[in-house]
N, C-alpha and C positions, 0 to 999 in steps of 0.2 A: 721653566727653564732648568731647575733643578733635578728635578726629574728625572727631563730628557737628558741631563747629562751622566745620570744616573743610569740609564739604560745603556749610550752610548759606548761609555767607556766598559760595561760588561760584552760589547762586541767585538770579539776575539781578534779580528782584523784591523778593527779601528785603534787596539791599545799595538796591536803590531808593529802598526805603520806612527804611531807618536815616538814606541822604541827607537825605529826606525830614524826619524829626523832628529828627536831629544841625544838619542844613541852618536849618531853623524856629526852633529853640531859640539857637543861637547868633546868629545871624543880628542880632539887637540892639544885641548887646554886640560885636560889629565895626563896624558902620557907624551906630551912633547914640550908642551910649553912648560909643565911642571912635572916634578918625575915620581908619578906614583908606586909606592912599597906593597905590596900584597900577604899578607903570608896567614896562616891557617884555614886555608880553605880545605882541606883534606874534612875538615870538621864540616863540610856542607854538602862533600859531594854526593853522598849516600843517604841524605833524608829526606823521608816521606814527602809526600807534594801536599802534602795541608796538617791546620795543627803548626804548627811551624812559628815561633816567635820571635825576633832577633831585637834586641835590647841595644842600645847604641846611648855612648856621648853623642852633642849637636851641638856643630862649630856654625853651619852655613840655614840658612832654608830648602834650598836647591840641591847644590856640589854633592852635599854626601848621601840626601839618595840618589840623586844620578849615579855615584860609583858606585854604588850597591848595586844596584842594574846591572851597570854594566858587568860587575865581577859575578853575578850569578848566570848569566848569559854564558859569558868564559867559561866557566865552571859545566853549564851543562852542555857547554861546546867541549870537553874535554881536558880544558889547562889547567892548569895548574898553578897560583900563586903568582898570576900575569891576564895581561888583557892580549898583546898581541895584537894580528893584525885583525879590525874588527868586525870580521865576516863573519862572527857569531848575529850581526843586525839582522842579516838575512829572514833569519828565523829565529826571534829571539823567543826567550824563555820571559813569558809575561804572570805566570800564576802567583805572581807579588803583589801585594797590596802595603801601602802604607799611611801610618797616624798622622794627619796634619792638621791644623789650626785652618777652623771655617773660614774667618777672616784673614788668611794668608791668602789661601787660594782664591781668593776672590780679588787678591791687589790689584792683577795688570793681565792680560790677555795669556803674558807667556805659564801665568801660575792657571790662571784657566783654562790651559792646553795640556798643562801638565797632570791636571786632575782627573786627566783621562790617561794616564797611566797608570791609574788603578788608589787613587789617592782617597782615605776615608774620613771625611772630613768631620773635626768634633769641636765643641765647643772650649775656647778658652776657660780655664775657671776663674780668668780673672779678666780684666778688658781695661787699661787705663783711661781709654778716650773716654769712656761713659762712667768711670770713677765706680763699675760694679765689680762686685765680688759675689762669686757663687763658691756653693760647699760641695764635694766629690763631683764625681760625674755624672753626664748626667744617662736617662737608663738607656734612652735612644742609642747615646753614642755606645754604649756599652754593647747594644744590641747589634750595631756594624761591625762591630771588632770580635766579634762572636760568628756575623755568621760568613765574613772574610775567612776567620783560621780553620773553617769546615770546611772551605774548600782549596785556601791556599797559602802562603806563607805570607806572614803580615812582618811587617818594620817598627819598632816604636821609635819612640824617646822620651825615657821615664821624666827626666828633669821638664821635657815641654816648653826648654830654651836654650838658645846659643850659649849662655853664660856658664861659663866652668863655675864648677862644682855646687850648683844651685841645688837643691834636695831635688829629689825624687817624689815622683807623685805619688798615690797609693792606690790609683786608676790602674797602673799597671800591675801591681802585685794582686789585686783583685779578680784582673782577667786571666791572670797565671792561674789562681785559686779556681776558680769557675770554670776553666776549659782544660786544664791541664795539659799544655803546650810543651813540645821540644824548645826549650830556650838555648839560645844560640847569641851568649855576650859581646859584641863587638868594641874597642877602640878604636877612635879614630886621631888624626891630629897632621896638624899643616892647613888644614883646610882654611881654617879663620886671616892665615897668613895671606894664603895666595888671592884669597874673595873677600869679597865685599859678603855684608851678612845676607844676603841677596844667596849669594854663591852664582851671581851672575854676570859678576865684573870682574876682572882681575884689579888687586892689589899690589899682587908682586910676581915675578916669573921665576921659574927654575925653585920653587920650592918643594923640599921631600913631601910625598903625601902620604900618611902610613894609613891601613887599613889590617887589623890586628883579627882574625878571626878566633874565639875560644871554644874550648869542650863546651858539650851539651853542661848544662848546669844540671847538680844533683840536687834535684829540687824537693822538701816535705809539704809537700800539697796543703796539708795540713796546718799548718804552721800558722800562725797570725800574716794578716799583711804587712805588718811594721818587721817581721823579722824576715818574709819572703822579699821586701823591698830593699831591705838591710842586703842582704847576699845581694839582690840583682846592682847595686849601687857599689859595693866595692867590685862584682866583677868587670860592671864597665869603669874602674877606678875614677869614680867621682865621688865616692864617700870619703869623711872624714879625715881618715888618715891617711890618703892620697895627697889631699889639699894640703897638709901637713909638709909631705915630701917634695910635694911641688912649691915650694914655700921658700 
């Protein structure tokens, strides 16, 4: 079954038509029932279609790559720092891949629908139900997240949880190191207000959603991982002295 879902979702029209309904269905509850912020996308409209790496805080499971979707779509429909009306679905922009927990996407049918919008599913390095702990990552999953950014733009999230200001993995600074990716820092926030950590319920309505795009990061490839993950954790301000000001 694995597999086959493995193949499916690499066919072009199959991940079209999930845009397509994932796109329709949420599409509300972003820009009416809550009022989502946009702004640095000028920073996405002009780069490469692979290689491509976008670093992000995580409020929700769901909500916030769904708005990433949707505002890449936007964007390669022409707008600008807005979603507007959402006939970018038509023909959306699918050459996105993104980092998620094997065991998320296996919870409930809608996370197994949604893994066919290009979701590359890795191992937790921790698991409470089964009280194990693993060390880095592992080479497999390294090896999808590797051969996704040859061909299109991937999503992470270093921290690998909802929870503000949790540390950063070194999973990420590794595959910056190994592939040498355009990074592209994103903030987000509102998200955990308006959703359940689902990001499939509402909690609250009419809350700002902000979605903060930054410059390419000036990245030394070279660099150790602890000091390439340093930079990538203050740019999406969840390092240290963030948590400090958020305080």
């Amino acid at each position: 079954m694995g597999s086959f879902s493995e193949r499916l979702k690499n066919v072009k029209i199959v991940r079209k038509l999930v845009y397509f309904v994932v796109g329709l269905v949420s599409y509300p509850g972003l820009a009416m029932v809550n009022k989502l912020r946009i702004s640095g996308t000028e920073h996405i409209k002009d780069l490469p279609k692979q290689n491509v790496l976008f670093v992000s805080n995580h409020q929700t499971y769901f909500a916030d790559v769904i708005t990433f979707l949707h505002i890449f779509c936007a964007v390669k429909w022409g707008k600008k720092d807005r979603l507007g009306v959402p006939y970018y679905l038509l023909n959306p922009f699918t050459r996105v891949n993104y980092v998620a927990a094997e065991q998320t996407m296996r919870g409930s049918w809608i996370s197994r629908l949604f893994t066919l919008a290009g979701a590359i599913t890795v191992k937790r390095t921790w698991n409470n139900a089964a009280n194990e702990t693993r060390k880095g990552l592992d080479p497999s999953d390294t090896r999808k997240i590797t051969r996704a950014l040859q061909q299109n733009w991937v999503i992470t999230f270093p921290q690998g949880t909802t929870k503000a200001f949790a540390p950063g993995r070194k999973g990420t600074a590794l595959i910056i190191k190994q592939n040498k990716p355009v990074v592209i820092p994103v903030v987000i926030n509102g998200f955990w207000r308006a959703f359940n950590k689902q990001g499939l319920k509402f909690k609250k309505k009419g809350v700002i959603l902000s979605v903060r795009f930054k410059a390419p990061l000036d990245i030394n490839y070279e660099a150790t991982t602890a000091e390439i993950l340093e930079q990538v954790m203050d740019a999406i301000e969840q390092s240290k002295k963030f948590m400090h000001n958020a305080s």
